[in-house]
Each structure stands twice: as structure tokens, then as C-alpha cells.
N, C-alpha and C positions, 0 to 999 in steps of 0.2 A: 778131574776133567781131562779131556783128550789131549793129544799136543796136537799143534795148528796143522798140523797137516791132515789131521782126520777131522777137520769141521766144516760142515758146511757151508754153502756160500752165506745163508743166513747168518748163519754165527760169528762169519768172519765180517759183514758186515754190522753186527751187535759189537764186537771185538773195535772196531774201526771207528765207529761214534763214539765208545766210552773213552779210546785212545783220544781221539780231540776234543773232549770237554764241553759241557754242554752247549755252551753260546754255538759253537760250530754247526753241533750235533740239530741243534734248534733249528738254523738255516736248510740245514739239510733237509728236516723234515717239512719245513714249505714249498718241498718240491716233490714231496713223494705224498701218494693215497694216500685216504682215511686207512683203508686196508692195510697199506704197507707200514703205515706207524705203528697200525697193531702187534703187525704180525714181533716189528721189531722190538719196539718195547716190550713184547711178552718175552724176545730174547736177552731182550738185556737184563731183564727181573730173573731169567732162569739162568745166570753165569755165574757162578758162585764167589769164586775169583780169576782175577786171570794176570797171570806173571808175565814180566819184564819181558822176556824172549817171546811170549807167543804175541805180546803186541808190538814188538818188533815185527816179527815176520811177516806180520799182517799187515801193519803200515807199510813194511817193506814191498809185498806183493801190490797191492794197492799202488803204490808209486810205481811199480813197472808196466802195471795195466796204462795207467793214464800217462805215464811218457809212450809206452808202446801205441796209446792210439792215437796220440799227436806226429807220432812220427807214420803213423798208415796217410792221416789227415794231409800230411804233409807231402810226402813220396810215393804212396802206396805202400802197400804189402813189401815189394821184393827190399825198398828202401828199408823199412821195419825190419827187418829180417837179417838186414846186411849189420845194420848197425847196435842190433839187438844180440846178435853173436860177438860181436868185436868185444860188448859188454859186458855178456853174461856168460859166454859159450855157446855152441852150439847147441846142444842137448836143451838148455834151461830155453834158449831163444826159441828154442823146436814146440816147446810145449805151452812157452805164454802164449805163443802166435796162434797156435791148433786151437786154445782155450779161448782167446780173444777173439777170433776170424768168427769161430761156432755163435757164441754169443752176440757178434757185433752181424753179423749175417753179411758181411762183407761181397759187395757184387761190384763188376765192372762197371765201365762205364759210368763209375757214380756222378763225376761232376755234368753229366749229358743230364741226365733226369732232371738239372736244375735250370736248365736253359728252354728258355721260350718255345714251343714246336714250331711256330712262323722261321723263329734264329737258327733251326737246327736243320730246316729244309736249305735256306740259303748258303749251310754251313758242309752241309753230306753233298750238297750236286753234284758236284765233281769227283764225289771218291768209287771205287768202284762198285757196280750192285752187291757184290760178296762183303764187303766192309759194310756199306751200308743195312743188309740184312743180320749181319753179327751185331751191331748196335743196337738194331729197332729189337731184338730179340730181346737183347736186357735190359732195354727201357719198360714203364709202365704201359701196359697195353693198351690206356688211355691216351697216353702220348705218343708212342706208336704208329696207333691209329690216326693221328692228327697227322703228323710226317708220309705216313704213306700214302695218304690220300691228295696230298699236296705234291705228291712227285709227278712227273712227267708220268701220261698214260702208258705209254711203250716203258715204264722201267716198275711201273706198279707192278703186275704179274711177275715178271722176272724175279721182282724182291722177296714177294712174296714165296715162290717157287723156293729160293734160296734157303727162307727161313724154315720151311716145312720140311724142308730136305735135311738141316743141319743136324747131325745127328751128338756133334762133338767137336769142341776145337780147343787144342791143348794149351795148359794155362801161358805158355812162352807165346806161343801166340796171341792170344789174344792182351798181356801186358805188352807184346810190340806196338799193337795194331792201340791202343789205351793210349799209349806214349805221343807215340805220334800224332794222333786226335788230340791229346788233352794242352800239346806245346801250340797247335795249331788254333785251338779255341782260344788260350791263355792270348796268342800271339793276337789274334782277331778284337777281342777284348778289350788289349790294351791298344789297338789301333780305333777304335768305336770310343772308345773314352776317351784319347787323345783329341777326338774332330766332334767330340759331341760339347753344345754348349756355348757361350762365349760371345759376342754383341754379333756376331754375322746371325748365330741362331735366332735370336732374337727379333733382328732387324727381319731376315725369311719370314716369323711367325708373325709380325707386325705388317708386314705389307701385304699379308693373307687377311686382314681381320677388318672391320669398316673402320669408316672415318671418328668414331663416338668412341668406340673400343681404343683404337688407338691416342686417340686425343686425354682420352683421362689415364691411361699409362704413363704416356709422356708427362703431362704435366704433375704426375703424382712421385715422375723420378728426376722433374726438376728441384721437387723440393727438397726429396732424401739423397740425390748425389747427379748435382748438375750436371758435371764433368761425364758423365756415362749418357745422361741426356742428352747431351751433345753431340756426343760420338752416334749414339741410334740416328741421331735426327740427318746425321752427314752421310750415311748409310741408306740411310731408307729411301731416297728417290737418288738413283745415279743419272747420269746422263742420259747414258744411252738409253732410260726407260721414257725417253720424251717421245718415239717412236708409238707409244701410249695414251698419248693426249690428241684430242679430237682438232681439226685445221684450226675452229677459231680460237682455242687454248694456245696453239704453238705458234699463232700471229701475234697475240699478246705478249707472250713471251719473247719473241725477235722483237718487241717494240719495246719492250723494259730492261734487257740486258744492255751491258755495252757491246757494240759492234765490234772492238778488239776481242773482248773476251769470246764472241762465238766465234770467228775466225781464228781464234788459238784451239777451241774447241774442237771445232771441224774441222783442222788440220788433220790428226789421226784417226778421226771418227768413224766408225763405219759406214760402209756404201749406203745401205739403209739410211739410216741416221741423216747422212749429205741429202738422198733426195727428199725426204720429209721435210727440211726445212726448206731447203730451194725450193722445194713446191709451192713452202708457204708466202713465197717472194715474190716480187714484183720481175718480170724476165730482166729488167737492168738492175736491182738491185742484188740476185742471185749473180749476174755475171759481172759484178763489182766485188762482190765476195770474192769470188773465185779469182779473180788477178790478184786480187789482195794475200791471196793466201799463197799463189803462184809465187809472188816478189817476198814472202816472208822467209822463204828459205829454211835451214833447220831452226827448228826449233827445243826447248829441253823438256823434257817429257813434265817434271816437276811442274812448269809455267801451265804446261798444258792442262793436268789433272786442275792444279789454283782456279783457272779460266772455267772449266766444267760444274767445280764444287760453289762457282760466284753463282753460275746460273743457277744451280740446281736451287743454292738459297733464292734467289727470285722468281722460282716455279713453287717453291711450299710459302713463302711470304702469299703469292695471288694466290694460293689453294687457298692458305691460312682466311683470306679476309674477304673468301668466294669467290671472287673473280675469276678465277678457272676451277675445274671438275677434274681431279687424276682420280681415274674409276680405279675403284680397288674390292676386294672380296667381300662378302659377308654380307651384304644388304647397301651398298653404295650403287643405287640401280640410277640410273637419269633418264630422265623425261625427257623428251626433246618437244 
């Protein structure tokens, strides 16, 4: 038999399964064709033997493949490459990479092709049409096409102009231009996932949906975790959304809170806010408030929020038991 350096990639993978034994070799083959099991079983049946050194070297090669393409995975190419010579040398690094790159069909911009075309318009606006035309070039033309038709009409032609023209652009360039995208995506990312999520989300998607949708939510995460219950339910109507409820709602409500707590309330309130409910007052009880609040002097903001969150509970209590209507999305429509 040859020495491993004259075998095939076939045979180096026949070499490679008999080296890990079958339980391995087994797993392996649930991941490869009918085709491919053939072809290799018929190599492994035609190896007559194969000595210590040549399954060394093949294991050995094998491991430099799959650390060399964890380390493209990881840095790209120029990182592979850096770190692949410190290891092996120059020469050896020169030639897994040439071998690995051909095979692996290595192309820019890879982590762009995995991002949303909606994310990647929001993500290019600002870069310049030359950047943006080097990217949509190495994406799939599918995707592309989604991105470019989503750009500004003044910068469609331009891009396009750009990509037709490019004849060439050297690989130092375009790993600058890679770099700096790919920190910037990473950067974007990890700012999207920081603010995605979390009871403010929740409470947003809950005050979008009707009163029935929400109602069996709620009651179905009083039972699995009250304490999160709670927190939605102290969320989901603030104050200042009383500017929301129709005059005869927001007379009921000045009729069931305590008169301190909406004067604590309406102390920092917005302008809005103050005439809504003075409106909904009697002209001497409106201008008994207002001296009241006049003569209360500072107040601590703490007290203040308390006074808002009493109400807000005595606006979802008369929701809760119909007494008043806070219109909300999704089929909450009122008759009047």
C-alpha cells in the first residue's frame, strides 16, 4: 500500500473511521448517503492493512482540518492563518489553508447571508453605496435582491451601478471592510438582545391584544407565578394612560380614588393629564384641587409614583367588574 501521502481523500477517510472504531465510525455514517457509505465501505473492504504511522498521519491531518476550520469559524481566514503558522509553520499553514479554503468554498461576508434582509437594510443605510454594493455582491442573489429593493430610490441605481462596475477588490480590502461590518453587526446584536424581552415586552404585547386574550393570560400566570402576575398587572395601565378613558369613565374614577392620592398624582402630571381630569370636575372642585396642590409644596417623587399606582389599581378593579371600558386592541370595539 502507498504511504499516506499518496491516498486519496477517500482513502484517507477509509483510514480515518477504521482508526476510530466502529461505535464512532457508526455515528459517522448517520450522517453521510446511502451513496457515501458505499463508496466507503467498499474502501475500507479494499485496505489490506494499514500501519501505526499512516494512521497517525491521517488522524493527525484530520485534527488540523477541523481545529483549522474552528479557528476560520471563529476569526476568519487571516486569524486561521496567523495562528496556523505560529503552529505548524509557514509552508504546512500555506497549504492546509489553500486545501481547506478550495473545499470549504470560503466567501466574505459569510455571517451577512444569515441575517434577516428586513435587519440588513436597517443595518447598510448608513454605510457608503461602495460598501454597500461590495456586500450585496457576495450575498445570495435572493437576498440581495430583497435589500436592494428596500433601499432608498435615489441610492437603488447608484448600488446597483457600483456592483456592475466592480471588476475586483483586493482581499486586504475587503477583510477591512468584513471586520468592521462583522464588530458592528456583533455590536448591534448584542444591543437587540440586551432590550429584547422582559415584563415591559410583555406588558407592550398585552395592552395591544383584547380584553379575553388578556384576561386568560393573566389569570393563567396567576397560577404558575403570581409574583410576575403582579408585576404585568402594575404595568399594564400607568397613569398617564387615563387620558384614554371616555369623560364618564374618568368621573368614576375621581369618584372612587382618594382625593389625596390624585392630588399627589397630579402634582407632576402632565399638562394633558391635569386638563382631562379638571375637565372632568366640577369648576369649584377643580379649583380646590389646584390650591391643594398649590399649598403641598415638594413633594418625593416615590409618594408620587405610590398615589398613581393606588389609582391605576381602582381604574383595572372598575374595568375588572365593568364599570368602566379602557378601549384596547384587537376587538375591544364599544357601542355607545
Amino acid at each position: 500500500m502507498p504511504r499516506q501521502r499518496g491516498l486519496t481523500g477517500r482513502q484517507k477517510a477509509a483510514v480515518l473511521l477504521i482508526s476510530l472504531g466502529p461505535e464512532v465510525a457508526a455515528k459517522v455514517y448517520q450522517n453521510l448517503t446511502r451513496e457515501e457509505v458505499e463508496q466507503l465501505t467498499l474502501e475500507i473492504a479494499n485496505l489490506r492493512k494499514v500501519d501505526l504511522e499512516q494512521r497517525e498521519q491521517v488522524v493527525r491531518e484530520f485534527r488540523e482540518i477541523a481545529v483549522a476550520k474552528d479557528y476560520i469559524s471563529v476569526g476568519g481566514i487571516d486569524y486561521a492563518k496567523e495562528v496556523l503558522e505560529k503552529a505548524l509553520g509557514a509552508e504546512e499553514a500555506e497549504r492546509l489553508l489553500a486545501k481547506l479554503t478550495a473545499s470549504l468554498q470560503v466567501r466574505p461576508f459569510q455571517s451577512m447571508r444569515k441575517v434577516d434582509p428586513s435587519q440588513l437594510v436597517s443595518f447598510l443605510q448608513d454605510e457608503h453605496p461602495q460598501t454597500m454594493a461590495l456586500v450585496l455582491s457576495y450575498l445570495d442573489p435572493q437576498q440581495a435582491a430583497v435589500v436592494l429593493s428596500a433601499l432608498p430610490h435615489e441610492l437603488q441605481a447608484d448600488v446597483a451601478r457600483r456592483i456592475a462596475l466592480m471588476n475586483g477588490t483586493s482581499p486586504e480590502v475587503i477583510s477591512e471592510v468584513e471586520q468592521v461590518l462583522e464588530s458592528k453587526l456583533s455590536m448591534m446584536a448584542s444591543i437587540e438582545s440586551q432590550y429584547t424581552g422582559g415584563v415591559d415586552a410583555v406588558v407592550k404585547i398585552l395592552n395591544g391584544v383584547d380584553r379575553g386574550t388578556e384576561k386568560a393570560i393573566l389569570e393563567q400566570l396567576e397560577v404558575e407565578d403570581p409574583e410576575l402576575a403582579d408585576e404585568i398587572k402594575k404595568r399594564m395601565f400607568i397613569f398617564d394612560d387615563i387620558v384614554l378613558l371616555d369623560n364618564r369613565s374618568i368621573q368614576r374614577v375621581i369618584r372612587d380614588v382618594d382625593p389625596k392620592d390624585l392630588q399627589l398624582a397630579l402634582k407632576v402630571a402632565p399638562q394633558q393629564v391635569q386638563e382631562v381630569i379638571f375637565a372632568n370636575m366640577s369648576k369649584r372642585m377643580a379649583e380646590m384641587f389646584k390650591e391643594e396642590m398649590e399649598y403641598m409644596g415638594p413633594v418625593r417623587l416615590r409618594d408620587v409614583e405610590d398615589a398613581q399606582q393606588r389609582i391605576v389599581g381602582v381604574i383595572r378593579r372598575l374595568e375588572e367588574t365593568g364599570e368602566i371600558i379602557v378601549a384596547r386592541g384587537g376587538g375591544d370595539d364599544v357601542i355607545v
